[in-house]
VOPA-523280 format. One record per atom (N, C-alpha, C): residue in three letters; atom name; y, z, x. Coordinates in pm, whole numbers. Example, Ala and Ser with C-alpha at 12.3 -4.5 7.8 and 13.67 -1.06 7.14 Angstrom:
<nodes>
["ALA","N",[-569,780,1319]];
["ALA","CA",[-450,780,1230]];
["ALA","C",[-330,780,1320]];
["SER","N",[-225,708,1285]];
["SER","CA",[-106,714,1367]];
["SER","C",[3,787,1290]];
</nodes>
This chain:
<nodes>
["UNK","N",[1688,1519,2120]];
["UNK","CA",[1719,1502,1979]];
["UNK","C",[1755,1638,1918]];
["UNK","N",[1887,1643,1841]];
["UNK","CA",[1898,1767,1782]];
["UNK","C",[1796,1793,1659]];
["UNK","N",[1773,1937,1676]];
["UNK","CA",[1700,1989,1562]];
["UNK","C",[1761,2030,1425]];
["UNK","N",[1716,1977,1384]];
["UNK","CA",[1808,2005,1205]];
["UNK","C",[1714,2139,1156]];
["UNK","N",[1804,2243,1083]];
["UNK","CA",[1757,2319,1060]];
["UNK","C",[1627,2282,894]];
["UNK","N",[1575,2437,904]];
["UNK","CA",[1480,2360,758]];
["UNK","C",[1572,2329,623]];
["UNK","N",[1681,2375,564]];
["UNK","CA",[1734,2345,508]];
["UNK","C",[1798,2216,483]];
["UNK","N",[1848,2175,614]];
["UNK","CA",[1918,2052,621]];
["UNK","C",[1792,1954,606]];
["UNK","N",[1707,1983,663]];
["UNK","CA",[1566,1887,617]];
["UNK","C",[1523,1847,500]];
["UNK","N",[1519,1991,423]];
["UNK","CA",[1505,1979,299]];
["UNK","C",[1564,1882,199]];
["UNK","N",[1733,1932,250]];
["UNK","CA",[1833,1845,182]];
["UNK","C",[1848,1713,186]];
["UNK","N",[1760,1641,279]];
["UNK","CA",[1795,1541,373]];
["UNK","C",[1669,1439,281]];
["UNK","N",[1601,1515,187]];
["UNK","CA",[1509,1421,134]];
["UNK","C",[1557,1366,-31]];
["UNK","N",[1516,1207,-45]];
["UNK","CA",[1628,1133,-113]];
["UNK","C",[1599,1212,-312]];
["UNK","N",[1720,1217,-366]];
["UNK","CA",[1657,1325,-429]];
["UNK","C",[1725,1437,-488]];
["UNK","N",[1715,1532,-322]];
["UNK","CA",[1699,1663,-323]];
["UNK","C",[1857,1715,-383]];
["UNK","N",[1937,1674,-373]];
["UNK","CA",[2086,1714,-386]];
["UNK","C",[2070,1699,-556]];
["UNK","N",[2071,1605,-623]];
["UNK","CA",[2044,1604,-766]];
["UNK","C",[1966,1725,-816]];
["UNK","N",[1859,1759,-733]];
["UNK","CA",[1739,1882,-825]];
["UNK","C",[1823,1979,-787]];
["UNK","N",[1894,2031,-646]];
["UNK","CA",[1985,2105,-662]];
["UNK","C",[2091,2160,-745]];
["UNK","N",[2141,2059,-794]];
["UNK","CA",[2299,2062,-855]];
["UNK","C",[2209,2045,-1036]];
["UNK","N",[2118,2013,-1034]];
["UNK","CA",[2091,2034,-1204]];
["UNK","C",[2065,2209,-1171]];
["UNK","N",[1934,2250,-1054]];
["UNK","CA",[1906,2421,-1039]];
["UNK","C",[2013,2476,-1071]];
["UNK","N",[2141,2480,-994]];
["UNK","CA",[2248,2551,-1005]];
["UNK","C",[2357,2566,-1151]];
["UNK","N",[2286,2449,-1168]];
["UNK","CA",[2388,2404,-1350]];
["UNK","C",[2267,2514,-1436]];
["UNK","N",[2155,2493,-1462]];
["UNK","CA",[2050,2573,-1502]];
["UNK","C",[2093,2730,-1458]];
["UNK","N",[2096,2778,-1404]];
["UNK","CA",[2137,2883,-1375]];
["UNK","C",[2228,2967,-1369]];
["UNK","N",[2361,2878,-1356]];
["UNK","CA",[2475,2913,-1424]];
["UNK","C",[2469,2927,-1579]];
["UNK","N",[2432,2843,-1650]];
["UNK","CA",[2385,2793,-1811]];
["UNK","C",[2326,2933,-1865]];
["UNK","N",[2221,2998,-1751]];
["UNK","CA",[2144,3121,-1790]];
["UNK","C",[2194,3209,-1812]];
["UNK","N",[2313,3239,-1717]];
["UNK","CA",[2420,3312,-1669]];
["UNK","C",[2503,3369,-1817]];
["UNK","N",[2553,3251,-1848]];
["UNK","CA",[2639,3252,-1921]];
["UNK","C",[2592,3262,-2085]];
["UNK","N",[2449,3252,-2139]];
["UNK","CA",[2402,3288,-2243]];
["UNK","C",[2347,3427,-2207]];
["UNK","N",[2316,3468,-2071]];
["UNK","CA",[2272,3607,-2111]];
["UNK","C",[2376,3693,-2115]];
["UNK","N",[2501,3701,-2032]];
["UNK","CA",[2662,3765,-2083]];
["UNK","C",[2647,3751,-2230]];
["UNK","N",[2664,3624,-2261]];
["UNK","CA",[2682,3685,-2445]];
["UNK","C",[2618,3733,-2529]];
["UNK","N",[2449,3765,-2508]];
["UNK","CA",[2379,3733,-2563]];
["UNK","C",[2281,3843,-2458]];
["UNK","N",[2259,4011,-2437]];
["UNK","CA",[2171,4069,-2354]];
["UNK","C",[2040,3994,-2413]];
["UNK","N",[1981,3995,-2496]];
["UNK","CA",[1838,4026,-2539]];
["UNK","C",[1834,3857,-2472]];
["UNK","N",[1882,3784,-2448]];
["UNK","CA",[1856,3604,-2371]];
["UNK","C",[1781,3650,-2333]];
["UNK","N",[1745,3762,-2198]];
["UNK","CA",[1649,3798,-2109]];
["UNK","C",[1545,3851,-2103]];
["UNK","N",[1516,3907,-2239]];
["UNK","CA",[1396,3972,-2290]];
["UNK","C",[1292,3905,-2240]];
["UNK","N",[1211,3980,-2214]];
["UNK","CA",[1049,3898,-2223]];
["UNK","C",[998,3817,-2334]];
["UNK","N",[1041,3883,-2435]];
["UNK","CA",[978,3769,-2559]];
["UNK","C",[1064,3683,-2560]];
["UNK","N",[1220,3695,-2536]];
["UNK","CA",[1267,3533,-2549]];
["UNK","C",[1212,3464,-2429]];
["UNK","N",[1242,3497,-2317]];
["UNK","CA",[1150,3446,-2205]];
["UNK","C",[992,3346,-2226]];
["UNK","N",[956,3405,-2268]];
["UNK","CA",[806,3350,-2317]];
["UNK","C",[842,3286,-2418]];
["UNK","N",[924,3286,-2541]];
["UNK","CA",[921,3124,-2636]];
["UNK","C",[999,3063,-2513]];
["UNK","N",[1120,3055,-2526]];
["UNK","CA",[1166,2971,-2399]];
["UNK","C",[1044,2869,-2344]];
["UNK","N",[991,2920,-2246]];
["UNK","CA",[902,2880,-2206]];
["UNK","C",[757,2809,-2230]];
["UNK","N",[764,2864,-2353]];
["UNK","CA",[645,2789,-2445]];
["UNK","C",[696,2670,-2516]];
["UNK","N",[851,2674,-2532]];
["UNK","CA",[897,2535,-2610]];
["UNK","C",[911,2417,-2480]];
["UNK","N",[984,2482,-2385]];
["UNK","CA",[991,2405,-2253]];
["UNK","C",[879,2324,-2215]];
["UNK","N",[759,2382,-2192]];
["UNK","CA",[593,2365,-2155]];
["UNK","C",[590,2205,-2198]];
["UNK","N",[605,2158,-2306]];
["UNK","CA",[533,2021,-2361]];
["UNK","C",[655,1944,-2305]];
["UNK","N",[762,1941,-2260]];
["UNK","CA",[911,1856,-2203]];
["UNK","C",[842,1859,-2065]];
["UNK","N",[775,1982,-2033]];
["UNK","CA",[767,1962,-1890]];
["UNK","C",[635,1853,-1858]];
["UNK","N",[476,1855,-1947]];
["UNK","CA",[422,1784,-1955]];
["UNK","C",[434,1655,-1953]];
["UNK","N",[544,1641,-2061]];
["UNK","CA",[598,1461,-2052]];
["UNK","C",[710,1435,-1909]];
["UNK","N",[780,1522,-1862]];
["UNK","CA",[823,1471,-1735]];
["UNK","C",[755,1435,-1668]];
["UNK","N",[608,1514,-1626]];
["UNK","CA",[469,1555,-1556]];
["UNK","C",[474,1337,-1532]];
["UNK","N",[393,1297,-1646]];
["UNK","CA",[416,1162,-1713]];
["UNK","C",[463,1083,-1661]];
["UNK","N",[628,1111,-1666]];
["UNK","CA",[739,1032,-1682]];
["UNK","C",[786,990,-1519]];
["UNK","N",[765,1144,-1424]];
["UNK","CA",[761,1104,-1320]];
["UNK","C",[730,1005,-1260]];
["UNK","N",[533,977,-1276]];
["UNK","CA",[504,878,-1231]];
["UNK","C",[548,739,-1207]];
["UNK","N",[607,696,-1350]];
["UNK","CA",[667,591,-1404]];
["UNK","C",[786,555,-1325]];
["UNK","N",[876,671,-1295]];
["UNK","CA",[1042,691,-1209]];
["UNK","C",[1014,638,-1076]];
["UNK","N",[898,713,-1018]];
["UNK","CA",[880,649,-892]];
["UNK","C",[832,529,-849]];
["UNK","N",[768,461,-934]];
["UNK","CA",[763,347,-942]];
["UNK","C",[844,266,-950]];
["UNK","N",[963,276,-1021]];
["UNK","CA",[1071,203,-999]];
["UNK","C",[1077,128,-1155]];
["UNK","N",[1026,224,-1266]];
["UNK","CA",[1017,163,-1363]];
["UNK","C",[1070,268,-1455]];
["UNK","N",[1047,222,-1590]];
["UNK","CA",[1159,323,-1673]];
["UNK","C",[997,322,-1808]];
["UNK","N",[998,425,-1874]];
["UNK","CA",[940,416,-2004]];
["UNK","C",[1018,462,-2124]];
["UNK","N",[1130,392,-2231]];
["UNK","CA",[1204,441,-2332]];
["UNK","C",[1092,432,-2472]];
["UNK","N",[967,437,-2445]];
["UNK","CA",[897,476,-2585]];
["UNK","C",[848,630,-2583]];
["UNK","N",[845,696,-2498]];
["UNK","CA",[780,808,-2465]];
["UNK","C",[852,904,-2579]];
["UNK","N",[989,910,-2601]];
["UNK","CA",[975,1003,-2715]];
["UNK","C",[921,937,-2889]];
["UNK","N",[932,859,-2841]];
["UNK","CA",[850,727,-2995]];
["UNK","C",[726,789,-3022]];
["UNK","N",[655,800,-2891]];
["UNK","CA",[502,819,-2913]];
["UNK","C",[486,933,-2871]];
["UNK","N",[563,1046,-2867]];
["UNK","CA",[547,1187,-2888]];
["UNK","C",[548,1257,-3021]];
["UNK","N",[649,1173,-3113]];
["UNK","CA",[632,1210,-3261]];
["UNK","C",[533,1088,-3320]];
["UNK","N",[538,961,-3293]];
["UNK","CA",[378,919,-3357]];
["UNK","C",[249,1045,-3350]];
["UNK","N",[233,1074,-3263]];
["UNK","CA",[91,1183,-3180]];
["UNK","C",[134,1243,-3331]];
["UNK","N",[258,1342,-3314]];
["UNK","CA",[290,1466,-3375]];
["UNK","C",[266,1431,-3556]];
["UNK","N",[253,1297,-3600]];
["UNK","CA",[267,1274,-3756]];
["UNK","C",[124,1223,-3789]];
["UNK","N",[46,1103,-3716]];
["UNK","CA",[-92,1132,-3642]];
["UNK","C",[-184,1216,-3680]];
["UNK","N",[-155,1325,-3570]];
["UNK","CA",[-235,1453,-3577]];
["UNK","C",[-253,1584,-3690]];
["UNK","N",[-114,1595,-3727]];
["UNK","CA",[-58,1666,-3833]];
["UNK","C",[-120,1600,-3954]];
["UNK","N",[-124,1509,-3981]];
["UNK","CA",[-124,1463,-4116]];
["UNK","C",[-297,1434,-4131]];
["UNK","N",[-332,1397,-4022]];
["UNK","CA",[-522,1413,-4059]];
["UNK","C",[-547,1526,-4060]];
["UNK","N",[-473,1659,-3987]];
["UNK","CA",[-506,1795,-3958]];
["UNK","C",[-515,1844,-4143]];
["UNK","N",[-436,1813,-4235]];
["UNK","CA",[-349,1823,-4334]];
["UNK","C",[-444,1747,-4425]];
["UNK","N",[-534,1631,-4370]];
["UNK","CA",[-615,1584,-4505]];
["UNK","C",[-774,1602,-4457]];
["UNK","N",[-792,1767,-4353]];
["UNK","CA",[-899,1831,-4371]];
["UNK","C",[-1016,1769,-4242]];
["UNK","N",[-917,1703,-4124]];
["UNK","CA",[-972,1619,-4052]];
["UNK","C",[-981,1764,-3946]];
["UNK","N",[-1147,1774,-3852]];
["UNK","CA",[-1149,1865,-3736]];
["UNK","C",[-1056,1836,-3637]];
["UNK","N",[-973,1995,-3616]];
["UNK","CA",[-842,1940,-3541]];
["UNK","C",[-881,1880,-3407]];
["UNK","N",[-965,1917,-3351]];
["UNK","CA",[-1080,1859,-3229]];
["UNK","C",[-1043,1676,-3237]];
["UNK","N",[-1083,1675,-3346]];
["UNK","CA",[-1112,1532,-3342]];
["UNK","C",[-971,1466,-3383]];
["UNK","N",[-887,1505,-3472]];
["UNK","CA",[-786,1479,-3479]];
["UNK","C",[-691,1456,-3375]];
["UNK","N",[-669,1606,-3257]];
["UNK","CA",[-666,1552,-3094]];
["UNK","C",[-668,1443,-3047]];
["UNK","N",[-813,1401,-3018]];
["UNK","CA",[-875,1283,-2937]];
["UNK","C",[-856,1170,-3032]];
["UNK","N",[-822,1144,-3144]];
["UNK","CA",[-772,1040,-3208]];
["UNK","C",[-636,976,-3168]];
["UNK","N",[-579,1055,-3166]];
["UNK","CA",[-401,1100,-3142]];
["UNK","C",[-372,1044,-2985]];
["UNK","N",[-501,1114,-2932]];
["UNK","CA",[-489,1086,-2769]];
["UNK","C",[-542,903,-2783]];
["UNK","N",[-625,893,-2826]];
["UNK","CA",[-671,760,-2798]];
["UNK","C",[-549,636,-2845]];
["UNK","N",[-515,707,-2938]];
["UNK","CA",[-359,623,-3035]];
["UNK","C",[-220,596,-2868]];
["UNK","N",[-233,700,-2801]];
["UNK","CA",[-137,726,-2733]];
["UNK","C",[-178,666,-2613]];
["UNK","N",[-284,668,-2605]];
["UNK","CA",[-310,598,-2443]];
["UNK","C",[-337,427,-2482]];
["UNK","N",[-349,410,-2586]];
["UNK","CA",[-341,249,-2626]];
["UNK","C",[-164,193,-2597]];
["UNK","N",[-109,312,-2626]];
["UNK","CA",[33,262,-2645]];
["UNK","C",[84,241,-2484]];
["UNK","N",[2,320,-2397]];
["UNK","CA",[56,346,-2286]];
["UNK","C",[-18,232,-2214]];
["UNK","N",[-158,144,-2264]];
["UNK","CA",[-225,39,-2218]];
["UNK","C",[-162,-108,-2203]];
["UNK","N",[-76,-86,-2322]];
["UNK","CA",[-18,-167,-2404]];
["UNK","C",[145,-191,-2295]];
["UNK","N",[206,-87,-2270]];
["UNK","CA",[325,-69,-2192]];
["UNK","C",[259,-151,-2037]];
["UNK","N",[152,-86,-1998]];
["UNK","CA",[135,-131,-1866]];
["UNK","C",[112,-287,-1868]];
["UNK","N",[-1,-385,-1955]];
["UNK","CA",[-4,-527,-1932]];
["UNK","C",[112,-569,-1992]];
["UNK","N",[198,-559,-2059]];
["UNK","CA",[361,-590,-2048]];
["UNK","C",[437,-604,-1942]];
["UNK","N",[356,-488,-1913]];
["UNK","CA",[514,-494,-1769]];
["UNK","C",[387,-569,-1620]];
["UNK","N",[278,-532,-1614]];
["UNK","CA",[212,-575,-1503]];
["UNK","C",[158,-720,-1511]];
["UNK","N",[118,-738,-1627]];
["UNK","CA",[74,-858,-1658]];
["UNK","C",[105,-949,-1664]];
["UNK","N",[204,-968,-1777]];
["UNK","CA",[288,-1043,-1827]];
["UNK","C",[441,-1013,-1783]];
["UNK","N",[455,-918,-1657]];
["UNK","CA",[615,-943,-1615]];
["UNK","C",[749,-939,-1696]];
["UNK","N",[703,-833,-1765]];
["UNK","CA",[825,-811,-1907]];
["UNK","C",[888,-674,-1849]];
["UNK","N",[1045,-704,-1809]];
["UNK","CA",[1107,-593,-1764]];
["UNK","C",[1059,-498,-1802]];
["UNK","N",[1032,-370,-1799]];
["UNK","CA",[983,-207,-1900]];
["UNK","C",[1123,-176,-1933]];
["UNK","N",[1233,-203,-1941]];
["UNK","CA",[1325,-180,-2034]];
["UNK","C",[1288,-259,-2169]];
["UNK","N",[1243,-361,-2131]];
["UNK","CA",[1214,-487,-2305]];
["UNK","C",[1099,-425,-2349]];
["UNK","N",[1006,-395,-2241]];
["UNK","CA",[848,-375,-2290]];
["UNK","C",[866,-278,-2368]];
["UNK","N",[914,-168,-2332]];
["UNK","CA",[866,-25,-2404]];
["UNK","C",[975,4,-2484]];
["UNK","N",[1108,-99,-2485]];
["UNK","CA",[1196,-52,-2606]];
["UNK","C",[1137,-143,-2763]];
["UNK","N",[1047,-216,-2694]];
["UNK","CA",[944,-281,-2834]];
["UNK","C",[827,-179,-2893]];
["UNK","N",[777,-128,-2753]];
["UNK","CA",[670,-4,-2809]];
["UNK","C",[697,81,-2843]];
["UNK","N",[865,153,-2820]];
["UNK","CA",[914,225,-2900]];
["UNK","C",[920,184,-3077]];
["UNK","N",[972,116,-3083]];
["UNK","CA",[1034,73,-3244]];
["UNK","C",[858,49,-3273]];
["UNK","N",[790,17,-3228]];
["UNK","CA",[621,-4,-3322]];
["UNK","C",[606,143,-3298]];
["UNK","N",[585,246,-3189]];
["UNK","CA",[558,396,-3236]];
["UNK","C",[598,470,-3312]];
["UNK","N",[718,443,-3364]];
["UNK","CA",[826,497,-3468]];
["UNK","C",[797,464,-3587]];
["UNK","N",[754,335,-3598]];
["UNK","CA",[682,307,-3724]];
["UNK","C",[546,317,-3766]];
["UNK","N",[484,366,-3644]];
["UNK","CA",[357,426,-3689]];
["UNK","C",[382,560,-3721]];
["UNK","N",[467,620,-3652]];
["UNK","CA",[498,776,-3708]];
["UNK","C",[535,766,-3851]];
["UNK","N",[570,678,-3877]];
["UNK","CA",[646,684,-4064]];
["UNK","C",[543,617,-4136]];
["UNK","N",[452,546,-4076]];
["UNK","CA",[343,509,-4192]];
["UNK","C",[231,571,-4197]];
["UNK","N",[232,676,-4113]];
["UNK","CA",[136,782,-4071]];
["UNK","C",[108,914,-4233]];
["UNK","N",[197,908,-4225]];
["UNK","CA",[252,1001,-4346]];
["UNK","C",[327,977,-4448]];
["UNK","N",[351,797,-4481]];
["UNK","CA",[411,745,-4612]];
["UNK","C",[578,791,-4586]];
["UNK","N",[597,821,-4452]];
["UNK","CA",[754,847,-4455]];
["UNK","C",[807,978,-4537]];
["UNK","N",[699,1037,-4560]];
["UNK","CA",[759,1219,-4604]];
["UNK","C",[700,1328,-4558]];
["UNK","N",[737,1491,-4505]];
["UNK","CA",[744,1527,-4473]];
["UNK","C",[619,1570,-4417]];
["UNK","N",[527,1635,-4357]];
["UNK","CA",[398,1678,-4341]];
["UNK","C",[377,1804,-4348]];
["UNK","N",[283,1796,-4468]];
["UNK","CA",[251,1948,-4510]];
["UNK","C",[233,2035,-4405]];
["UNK","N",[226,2177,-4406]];
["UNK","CA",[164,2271,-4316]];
["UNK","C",[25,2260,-4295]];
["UNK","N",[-37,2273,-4148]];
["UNK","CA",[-132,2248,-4147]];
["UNK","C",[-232,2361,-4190]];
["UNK","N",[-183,2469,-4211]];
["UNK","CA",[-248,2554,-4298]];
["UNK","C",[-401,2632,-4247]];
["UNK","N",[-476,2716,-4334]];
["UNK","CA",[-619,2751,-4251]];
["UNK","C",[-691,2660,-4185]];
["UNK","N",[-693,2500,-4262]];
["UNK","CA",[-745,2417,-4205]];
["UNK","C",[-802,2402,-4036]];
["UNK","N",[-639,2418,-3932]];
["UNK","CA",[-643,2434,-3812]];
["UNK","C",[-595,2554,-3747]];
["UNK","N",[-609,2647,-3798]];
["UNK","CA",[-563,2803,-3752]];
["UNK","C",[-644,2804,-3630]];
["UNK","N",[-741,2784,-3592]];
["UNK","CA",[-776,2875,-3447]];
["UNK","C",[-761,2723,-3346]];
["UNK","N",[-713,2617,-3411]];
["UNK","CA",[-615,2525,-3325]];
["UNK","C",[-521,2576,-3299]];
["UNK","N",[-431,2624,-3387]];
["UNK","CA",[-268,2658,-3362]];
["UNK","C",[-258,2791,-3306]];
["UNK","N",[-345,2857,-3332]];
["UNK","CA",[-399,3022,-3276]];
["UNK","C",[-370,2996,-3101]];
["UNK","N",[-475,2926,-3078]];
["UNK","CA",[-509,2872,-2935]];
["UNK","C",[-380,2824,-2863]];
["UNK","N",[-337,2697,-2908]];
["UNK","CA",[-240,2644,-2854]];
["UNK","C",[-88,2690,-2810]];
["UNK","N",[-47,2765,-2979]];
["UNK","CA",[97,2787,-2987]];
["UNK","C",[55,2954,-2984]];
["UNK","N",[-4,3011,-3049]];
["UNK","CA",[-1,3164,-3040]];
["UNK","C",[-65,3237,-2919]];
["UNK","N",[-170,3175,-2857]];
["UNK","CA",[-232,3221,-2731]];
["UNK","C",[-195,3264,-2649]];
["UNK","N",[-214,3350,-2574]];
["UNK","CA",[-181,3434,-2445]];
["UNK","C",[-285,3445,-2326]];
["UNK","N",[-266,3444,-2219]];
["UNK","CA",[-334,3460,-2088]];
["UNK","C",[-251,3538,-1974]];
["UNK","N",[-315,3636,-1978]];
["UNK","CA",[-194,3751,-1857]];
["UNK","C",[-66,3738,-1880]];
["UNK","N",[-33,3759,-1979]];
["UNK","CA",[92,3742,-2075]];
["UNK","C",[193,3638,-2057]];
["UNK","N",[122,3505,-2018]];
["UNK","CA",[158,3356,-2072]];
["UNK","C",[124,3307,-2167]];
["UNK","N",[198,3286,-2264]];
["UNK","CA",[129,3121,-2337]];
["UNK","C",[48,3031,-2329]];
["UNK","N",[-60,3019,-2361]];
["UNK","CA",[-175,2923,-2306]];
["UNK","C",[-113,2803,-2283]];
["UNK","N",[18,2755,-2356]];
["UNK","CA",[60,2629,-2360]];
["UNK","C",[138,2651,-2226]];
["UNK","N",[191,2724,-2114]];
["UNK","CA",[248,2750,-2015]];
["UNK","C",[135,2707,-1930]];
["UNK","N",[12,2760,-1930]];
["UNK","CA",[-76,2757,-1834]];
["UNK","C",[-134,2601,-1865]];
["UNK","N",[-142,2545,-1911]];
["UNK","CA",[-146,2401,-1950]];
["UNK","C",[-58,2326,-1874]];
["UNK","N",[36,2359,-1880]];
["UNK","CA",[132,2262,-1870]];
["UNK","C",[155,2299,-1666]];
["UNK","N",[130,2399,-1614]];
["UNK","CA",[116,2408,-1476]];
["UNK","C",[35,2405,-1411]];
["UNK","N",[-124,2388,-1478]];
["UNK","CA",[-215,2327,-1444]];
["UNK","C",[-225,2163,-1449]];
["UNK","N",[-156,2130,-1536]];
["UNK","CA",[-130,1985,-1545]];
["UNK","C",[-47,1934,-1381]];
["UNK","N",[73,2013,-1389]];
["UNK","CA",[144,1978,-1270]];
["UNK","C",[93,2029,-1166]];
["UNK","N",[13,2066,-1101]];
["UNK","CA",[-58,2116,-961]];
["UNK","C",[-153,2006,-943]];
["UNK","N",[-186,1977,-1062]];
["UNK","CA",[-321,1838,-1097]];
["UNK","C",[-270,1670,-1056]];
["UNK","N",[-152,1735,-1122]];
["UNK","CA",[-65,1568,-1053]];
["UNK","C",[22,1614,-966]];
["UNK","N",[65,1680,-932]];
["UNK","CA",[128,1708,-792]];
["UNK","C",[53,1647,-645]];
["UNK","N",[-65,1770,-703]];
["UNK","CA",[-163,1760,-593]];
["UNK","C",[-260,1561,-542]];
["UNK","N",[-215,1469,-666]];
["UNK","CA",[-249,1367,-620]];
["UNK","C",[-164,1281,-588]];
["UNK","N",[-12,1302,-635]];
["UNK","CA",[89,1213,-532]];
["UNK","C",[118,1265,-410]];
["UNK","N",[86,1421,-347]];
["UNK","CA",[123,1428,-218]];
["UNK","C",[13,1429,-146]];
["UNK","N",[-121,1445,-181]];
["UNK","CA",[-232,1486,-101]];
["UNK","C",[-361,1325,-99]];
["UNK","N",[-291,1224,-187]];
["UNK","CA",[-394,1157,-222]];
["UNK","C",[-333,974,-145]];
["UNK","N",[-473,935,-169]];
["UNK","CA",[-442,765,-132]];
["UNK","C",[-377,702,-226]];
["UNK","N",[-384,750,-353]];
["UNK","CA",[-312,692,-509]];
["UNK","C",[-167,725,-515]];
["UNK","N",[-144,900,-476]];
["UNK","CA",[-47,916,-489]];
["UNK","C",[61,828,-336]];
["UNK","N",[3,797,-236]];
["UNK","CA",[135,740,-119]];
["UNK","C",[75,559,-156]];
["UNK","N",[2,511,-259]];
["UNK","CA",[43,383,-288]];
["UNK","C",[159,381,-413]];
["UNK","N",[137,507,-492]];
["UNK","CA",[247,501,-630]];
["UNK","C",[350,451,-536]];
["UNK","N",[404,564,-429]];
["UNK","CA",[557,641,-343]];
["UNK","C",[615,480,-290]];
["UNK","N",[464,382,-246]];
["UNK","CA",[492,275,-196]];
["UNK","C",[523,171,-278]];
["UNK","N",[451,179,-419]];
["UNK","CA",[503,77,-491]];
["UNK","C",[694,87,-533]];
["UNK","N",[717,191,-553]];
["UNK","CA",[864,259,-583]];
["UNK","C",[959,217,-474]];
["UNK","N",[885,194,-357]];
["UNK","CA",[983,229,-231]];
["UNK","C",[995,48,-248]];
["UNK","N",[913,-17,-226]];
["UNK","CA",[888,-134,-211]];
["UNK","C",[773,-245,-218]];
["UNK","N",[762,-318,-342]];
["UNK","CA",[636,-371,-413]];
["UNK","C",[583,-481,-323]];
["UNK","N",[655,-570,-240]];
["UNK","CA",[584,-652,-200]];
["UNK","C",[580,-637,-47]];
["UNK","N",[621,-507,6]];
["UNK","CA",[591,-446,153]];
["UNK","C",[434,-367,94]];
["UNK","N",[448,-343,-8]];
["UNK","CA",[279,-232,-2]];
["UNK","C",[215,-295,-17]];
["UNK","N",[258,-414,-71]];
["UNK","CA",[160,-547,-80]];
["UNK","C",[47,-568,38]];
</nodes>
């Protein structure tokens, strides 16, 4: 049997040509804003960059799961600004941002409870399911806050926003180190785990993993 080199191996997994050709588009893209633009490369733009990136990469983190399964979730940006109007707006009427958090979180994992017996339960495509839990997250984001703007959250949650958005760790963003501790956390259980090669199996084929 011929030996394929490691590259061609690499390439050879289903996939891999897409993460390629976005890398190379990304990089060209870099290319071409730092020509116009020296300071693109700075360390401090570097680090916002990267601190705005951080929470997109979290919800891919997410979203993954869902892809490989062979399923789709279109509420996820619905219930990224519900969280965001939610949290903000109790933060704003003097609520501990602590608790405001785990409110937000509990709001969000109902929505995501809610997506799964739709689609597992009751057998409702997740294109129908979650383009319904979209339009109800959207409207909890607007009745969250009477549909106008949300104040600044002000001293209220300063050593929240201190922490989160202003924080540093060996000159990352705490919200960087979050967000790649998150992905090593779920990485490490779709390739290393019994959960993660039943997800790979449900995706590949639902009534062979059967």
């Amino acid at each position: 049997m011929e030996k394929r080199s490691p590259i061609r191996r690499i390439m050879a997994i289903r996939g891999m040509g897409q993460v390629v050709t976005v890398t190379i588009g990304l990089i060209i893209l870099c290319l071409v804003f730092g020509a116009m633009n020296p300071s693109f490369f700075s360390g401090k733009n570097m680090g916002n960059l990267l601190r705005q990136i951080a929470p997109t990469l979290i919800i891919g983190i997410g979203q993954s799961y869902i892809l490989i399964t062979g399923n789709i979730d279109l509420s996820i940006g619905s219930v990224v600004g519900m969280s965001c109007m939610i949290s903000a707006t109790m933060m704003t009427k003097g609520v501990n941002p602590w608790v405001a958090a785990l409110i937000t979180l509990a709001c969000c994992l109902l929505i995501g409870f809610v997506n799964g017996e739709l689609v597992a339960r009751y057998k409702l495509p997740p294109f129908i399911a979650t383009l319904g839990t979209m339009q109800i997250a959207r409207g909890i984001a607007q009745i969250a806050n009477n549909n106008y703007n949300t104040d600044s959250i002000g001293d209220a949650a300063a050593g929240f926003r201190d922490f989160f958005y202003y924080g540093k760790l060996f000159g990352l963003y705490n919200t960087i180190w979050i967000a790649i501790v998150i992905w090593l956390v779920f990485n490490f259980i779709l390739s290393r785990t019994r959960t993660g090669r039943h997800i790979y199996a449900i995706g590949s084929n639902v009534e062979a993993s059967k």
